[in-house]
C-alpha positions in Angstrom: -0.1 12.9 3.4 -0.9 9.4 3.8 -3.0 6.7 2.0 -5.2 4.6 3.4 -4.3 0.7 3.2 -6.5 -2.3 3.9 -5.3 -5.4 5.6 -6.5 -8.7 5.8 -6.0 -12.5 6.7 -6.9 -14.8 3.9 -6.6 -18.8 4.7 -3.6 -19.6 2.8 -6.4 -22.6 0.9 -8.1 -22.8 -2.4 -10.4 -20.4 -3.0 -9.6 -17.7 -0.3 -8.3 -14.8 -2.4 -11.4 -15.3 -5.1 -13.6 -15.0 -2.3 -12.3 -11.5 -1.3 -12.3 -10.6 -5.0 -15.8 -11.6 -5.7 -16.9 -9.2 -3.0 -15.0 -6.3 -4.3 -16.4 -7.5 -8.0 -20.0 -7.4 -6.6 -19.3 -4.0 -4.9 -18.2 -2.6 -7.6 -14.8 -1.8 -6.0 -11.4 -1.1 -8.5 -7.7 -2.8 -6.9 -5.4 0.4 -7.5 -2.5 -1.9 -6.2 -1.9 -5.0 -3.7 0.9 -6.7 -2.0 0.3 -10.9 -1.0 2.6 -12.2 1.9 2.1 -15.8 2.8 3.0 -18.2 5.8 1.9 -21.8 5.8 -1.2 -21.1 7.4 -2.5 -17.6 5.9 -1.4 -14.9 3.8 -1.8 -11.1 4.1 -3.1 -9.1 1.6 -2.7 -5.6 1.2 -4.7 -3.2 -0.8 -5.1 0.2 -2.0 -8.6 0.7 -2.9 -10.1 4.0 -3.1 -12.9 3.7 -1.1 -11.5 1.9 1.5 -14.1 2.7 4.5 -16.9 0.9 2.1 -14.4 -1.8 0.9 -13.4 -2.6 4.9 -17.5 -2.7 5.6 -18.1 -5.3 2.9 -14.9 -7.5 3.4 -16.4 -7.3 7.0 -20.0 -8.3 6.1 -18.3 -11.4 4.2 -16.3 -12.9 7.3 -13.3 -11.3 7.0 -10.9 -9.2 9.5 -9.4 -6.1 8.1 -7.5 -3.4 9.3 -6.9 0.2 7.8 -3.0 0.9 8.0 -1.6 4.6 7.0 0.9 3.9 4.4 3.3 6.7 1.9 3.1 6.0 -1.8 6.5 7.9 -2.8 7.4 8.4 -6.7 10.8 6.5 -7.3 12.9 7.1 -10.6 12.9 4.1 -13.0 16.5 4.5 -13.2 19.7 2.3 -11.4 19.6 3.3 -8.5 16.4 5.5 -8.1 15.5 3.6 -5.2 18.7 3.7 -3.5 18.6 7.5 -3.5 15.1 7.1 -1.6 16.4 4.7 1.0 19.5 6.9 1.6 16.9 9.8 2.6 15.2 7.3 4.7 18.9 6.0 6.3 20.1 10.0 7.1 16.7 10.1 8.9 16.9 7.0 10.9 14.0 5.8 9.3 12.6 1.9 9.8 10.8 0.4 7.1 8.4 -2.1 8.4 7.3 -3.4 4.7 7.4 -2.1 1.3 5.9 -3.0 -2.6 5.6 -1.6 -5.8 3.9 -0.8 -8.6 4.1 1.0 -12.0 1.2 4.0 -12.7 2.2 5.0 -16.3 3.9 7.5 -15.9 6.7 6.4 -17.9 9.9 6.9 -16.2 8.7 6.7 -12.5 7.5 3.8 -10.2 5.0 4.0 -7.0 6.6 2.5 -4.4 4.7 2.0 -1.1 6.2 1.9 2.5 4.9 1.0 5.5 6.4 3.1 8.6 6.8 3.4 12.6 5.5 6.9 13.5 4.3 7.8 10.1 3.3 11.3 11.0 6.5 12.0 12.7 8.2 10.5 9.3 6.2 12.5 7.0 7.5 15.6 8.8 10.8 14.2 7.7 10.3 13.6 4.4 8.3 16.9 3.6 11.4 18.5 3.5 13.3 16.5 1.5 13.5 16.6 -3.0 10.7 13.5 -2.8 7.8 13.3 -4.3 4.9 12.0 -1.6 1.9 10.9 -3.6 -1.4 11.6 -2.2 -4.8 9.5 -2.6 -6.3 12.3 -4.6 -3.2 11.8 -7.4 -3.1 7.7 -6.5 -6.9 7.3 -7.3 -7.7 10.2 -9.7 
C-alpha cells in the first residue's frame, strides 16, 4: 500500500516556493505534508497531496516539472526509540532507505514517518508481515 508523492524542482530564488503555493491555493488543493531539500541552485519539494493526478496537471500548466514517486507512510511510536525499532525491521530485511521525513497527524502518541524505497513493492511484501503499521492514502487523507 503505497502513497502517491509529488516531486518537483523549485529555483532555489525568491519567490519560487510561493509560486507553487499560489497554484495549489488557486486550485483549491490542501498540503497533507512536505519535505524541502536544497542545493545552491534548486531545491526539491516533496508533497503529499490528495489529489495528486490534478495537483501534477496544474503544477504542469504553471511551468513546473513534477514527478509522482510511490512512497510508505509508516506509524512510528512517539517514544525513545520508536524509530529505531522501525529501522531495525528495515536492517533484518536489507532494506535501503533512499530518503525519509516526518510529520505528526494527531494522534497523540504516534508520528507519520515517510520513506522513500528501492523496489517498493518487493519491500512492501516485506513489511506486510512484520508488527508495523503501513498507513494507506484512504487513512493519510481521510
Amino acid at each position: 500500500m503505497f502513497v502517491k508523492q509529488l516531486s518537483l524542482f523549485v529555483e532555489n530564488r525568491p519567490g519560487s516556493l510561493s509560486q507553487v503555493c499560489r497554484v495549489l491555493k488557486e486550485g483549491g488543493f490542501s498540503i497533507r505534508t512536505l519535505s524541502l531539500a536544497d542545493t545552491p541552485q534548486y531545491g526539491i519539494l516533496r508533497l503529499l497531496i490528495r489529489e495528486h493526478e490534478a495537483v501534477k496537471a496544474a503544477l504542469e500548466a504553471a511551468g513546473f516539472i513534477v514527478k509522482i514517486t510511490d512512497v510508505f507512510a509508516l506509524s512510528v511510536p512517539d517514544r525513545p526509540g520508536g524509530l529505531a525499532d522501525i529501522l531495525a525491521i528495515f536492517d533484518r530485511h536489507n532494506i535501503s532507505i533512499e530518503y525519509m521525513y516526518a510529520f505528526s497527524f494527531g494522534r497523540g502518541d504516534r508520528a507519520i514517518m515517510v520513506f522513500r524505497i528501492n523496489a517498493p513493492a518487493e519491500v512492501f511484501e516485506k513489511l506486510r508481515q512484520e508488527p508495523i503499521e503501513i498507513v494507506g492514502p484512504e487513512e493519510l487523507f481521510g
